[in-house]
Structure formats: C-alpha cells, structure tokens
Steps between C-alpha positions, in 0.01 A plus 500: 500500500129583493395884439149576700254668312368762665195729397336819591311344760795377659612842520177672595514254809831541578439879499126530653398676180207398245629314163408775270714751678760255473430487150464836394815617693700247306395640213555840600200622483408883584214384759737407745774651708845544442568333891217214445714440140834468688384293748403245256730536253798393781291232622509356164825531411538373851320159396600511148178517384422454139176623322323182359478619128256236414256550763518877443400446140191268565348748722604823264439299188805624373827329405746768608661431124596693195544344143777622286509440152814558273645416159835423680638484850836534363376792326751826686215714469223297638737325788533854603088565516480200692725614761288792558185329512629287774646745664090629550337159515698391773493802721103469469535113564429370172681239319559506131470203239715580159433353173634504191382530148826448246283761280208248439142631567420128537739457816404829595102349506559223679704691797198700567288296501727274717543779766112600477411122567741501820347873670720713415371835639601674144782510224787691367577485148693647188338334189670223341622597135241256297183619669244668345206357657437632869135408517516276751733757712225744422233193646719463850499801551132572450456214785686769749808310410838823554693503231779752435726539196822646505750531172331338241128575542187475301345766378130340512492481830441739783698451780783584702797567281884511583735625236819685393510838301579272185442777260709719673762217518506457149479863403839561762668205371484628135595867634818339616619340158391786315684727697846275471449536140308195374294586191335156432382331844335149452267347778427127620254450675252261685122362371302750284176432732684572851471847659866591568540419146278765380572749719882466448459495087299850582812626674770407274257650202462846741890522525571466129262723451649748759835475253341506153613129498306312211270201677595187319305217546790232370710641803259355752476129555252298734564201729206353541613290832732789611840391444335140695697298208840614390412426100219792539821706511726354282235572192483839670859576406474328194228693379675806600769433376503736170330776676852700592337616821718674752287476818270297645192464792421199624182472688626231817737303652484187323510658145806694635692203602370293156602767332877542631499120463422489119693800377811336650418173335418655155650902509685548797758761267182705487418515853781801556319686286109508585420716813276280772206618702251285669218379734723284759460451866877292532697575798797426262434713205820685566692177425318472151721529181459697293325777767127524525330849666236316692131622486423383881109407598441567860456141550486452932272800500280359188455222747414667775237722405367201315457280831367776664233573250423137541476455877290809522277321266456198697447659800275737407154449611361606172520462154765707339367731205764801515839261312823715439737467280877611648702595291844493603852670416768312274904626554745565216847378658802596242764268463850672405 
C-alpha cells in the first residue's frame, strides 16, 4: 500500500490559509494563534502528514543532525550521556549520528571530519585518550563550525564545556576510605593528558591531604587507554603489588571492572581486605564483589545541558563569544 505525500501546501489548501502560516503553526511558532495551531495540527494528524526532512534542510541549509563522538558506546557512563542528549535532540527534531573512537585520536580525526563532510549542523564530543593535537578542532570551529565538549575537554580551546565536579569526586572518594580507616590509598587512573584525569589526581591529593595522609606517587598507576585492554590492568596490580595499600580510587568504569577482573586472577585473598571507592556509572554496582562506594557523574543531565548548549549554538543567529563551562555535581553512594 502506497502512503501519499502530502505537504504544507496541501494543507494550506485544504484549510484556505497561506503556506507559511501552515508552516509556522507546525512549528509552533509564537506568531500564530493557539486556535489557527489546533486547527492545523488535527488536520495533519488527520492526513498523517509527515514533515519532508530533506526538503526542509535544502531551504534552511541545515541538516537537522547532531554528531556524537565517544571513546565507547558500551562505555556505562557515556551510554548514559547519550540518552540525555537524545532525549533534547529529538524533542527539537534533530537526529543524532554517534561515533566512536576506541581511544585513538586518529579514529577520532577521521569521524569529524566524516560528520563535517556530510552537514552536520555541529558536534558533541569527550576527547579521545591519545589526543593532544586539537588544531584542526580549533580550525572548524573558527569556520562557525559548534562544537561542545563535555567530560574530557581541552583546555586550549574556548568553548562550551560540560563536566563533573571531578575534584570534588576525588577529594569525597578519598574522605570515604580515610574515614573507614585506610592509611595508604593507591589510585589508577586514566591518560595523564585527559582532563578528568587531572582533575581527579587533584582530588585524591586534596583528601590525603585533608588526613595528613603522605602522597605517594608509586600508589598511583596510569592506564593510558583507560582500562580499553585488560593487560593495562593486570601490570596495574602487578606493579602494586608490594605496595601493602589498604584502599583504593579508581578514576572510571572500565578501570573498575579491569581491576576486579585482575585482582581475582592474580590476588583475589587480598580483595577482602582493601576498601573500594570509585568513579562508576553501573546500574549493577550493588552486585559487585567485593563492594565498591560508587562516585556517580550526573551522566543524563551532563548530556542534556550539553545538547542544549549545542542547539542554542546552531540556532543562534550570531556568533557565539560568551562559552560556559558547567560544572556539574558528582554523588558519593555508600555501599554497606
């Protein structure tokens, strides 16, 4: 069976009323009435009309897309952000395009330039953990190209910027262990260059600090990929394996898991006795063993205010000068 394609000028005959009224009152737009708007809202729905995205984007000159741009879909954390910049692209009629980098600022090159080549009205994008060259971000964007960062963002670059209160993450997280009586707390962590990674070090060294705990720099370990491969943590264990730490604070999901994963390959009689705290966004922490007190990011709302920073952007009729940087609150959740 054969759908008919109506348009706006279908419906403007139908009802005796000029095509941009039409228009405008299916896009609810303040300039006309609330009756004129019903009228021709149940006349559509009547006909089952169907905006022609397509045609509406040759004559805006606009896609009506968003890029995303990842390390991992699988990621908990970034699934999560996702979900809330959908949940704000799609209620503004924009579709989203997600890409993934697997931690290489080579992959992480070629999607933007992919989604720039195919008009995508702007980007979305937490920094892969190799980059360290955002020149040609910087170039894009100096073409009137939106980009906004959220997580892991560059510090070279002004723009608008997404994040969670990582130092205050950290500094909570090490609060915690301190206060259940760990006296040597060791931290893995993600790639030196990244900006969660930074700001998460600066929190772990403000809470040992805050207990005249002794900053060690053989208790904390980098994974350069993030926990991506599984031997990043095995040599993390390894390597701290003659430290006789009694807590740890690992710095994301992935490490968390890889972490878990190794001990109980290499020292799971140890695990009982090293206190847990953590950056995790996992609906099933609580099932974890041994316990982990979650440091939750507000993930759906990092996404949010991210796509909403973005759309503004795009549909603002001038260039935008005045970039924020949001800085959002992280959750301590104790497990017993």
């Amino acid at each position: 069976m054969a759908f008919e394609n109506y348009t706006i000028k279908d419906i403007a005959r139908a009802l005796n009323l000029s095509p941009s009224t039409v228009s405008r009152a299916l896009r609810d737009s303040y300039e006309i009435s609330t009756e004129t708007k019903q009228i021709v809202l149940a006349y559509a729905e009547k006909i089952n009309y169907r905006a022609n995205p397509i045609a509406r984007s040759l004559k805006e000159r606009k896609s009506y897309s968003i890029g995303i741009i990842v390390s991992e879909i699988a990621n908990n954390f970034f699934s999560q952000v996702i979900d809330g910049i959908e949940s704000v692209a799609y209620s503004k009629n924009y579709q989203v395009v997600i890409s993934q980098t697997h931690e290489s600022a080579e992959r992480e090159r070629l999607n933007v330039e992919h989604l720039y080549s195919r008009s995508t009205d702007g980007l979305l994008m937490a920094l892969s953990a190799e980059t360290s060259d955002c020149s040609y971000l910087e170039s894009l964007m100096d073409k009137g190209f939106p980009i906004v960062f959220f997580d892991r963002v560059p510090a070279q670059i002004r723009s608008h910027k997404v994040i969670a209160d990582n130092k205050q993450g950290g500094y909570d997280a090490v609060n915690y262990l301190s206060k259940k009586g760990c006296k040597k707390i060791a931290h893995v962590t993600g790639a030196k260059k990244l900006s969660i990674t930074k700001e998460r070090l600066e929190g772990y060294k403000m809470g040992l600090l805050a207990h005249n705990l002794d900053f060690n720099p053989a208790l904390v370990k980098y994974c350069e990929y993030g926990g991506l491969h599984q031997d990043e943590l095995e040599k993390v264990v390894m390597e701290l394996r003659d430290q006789d730490y009694d807590g740890i604070f690992i710095s994301g999901d992935k490490l968390t898991t890889g972490y878990l994963q190794a001990m109980n390959e290499q020292d799971s009689h140890k695990l009982d006795h090293i206190a847990i705290a953590g950056f995790t966004n996992s609906k099933v922490v609580n099932i974890f063993s041994p316990t982990i007190t979650a440091i939750r990011q507000p993930a759906f709302d990092m996404g949010q205010r991210a796509a909403e920073l973005l759309i503004q952007q795009i549909e603002s009729k001038q260039a935008d000068t005045d970039f924020q940087t949001v800085v959002l609150p992280t959750t301590l959740i104790e497990r017993k």
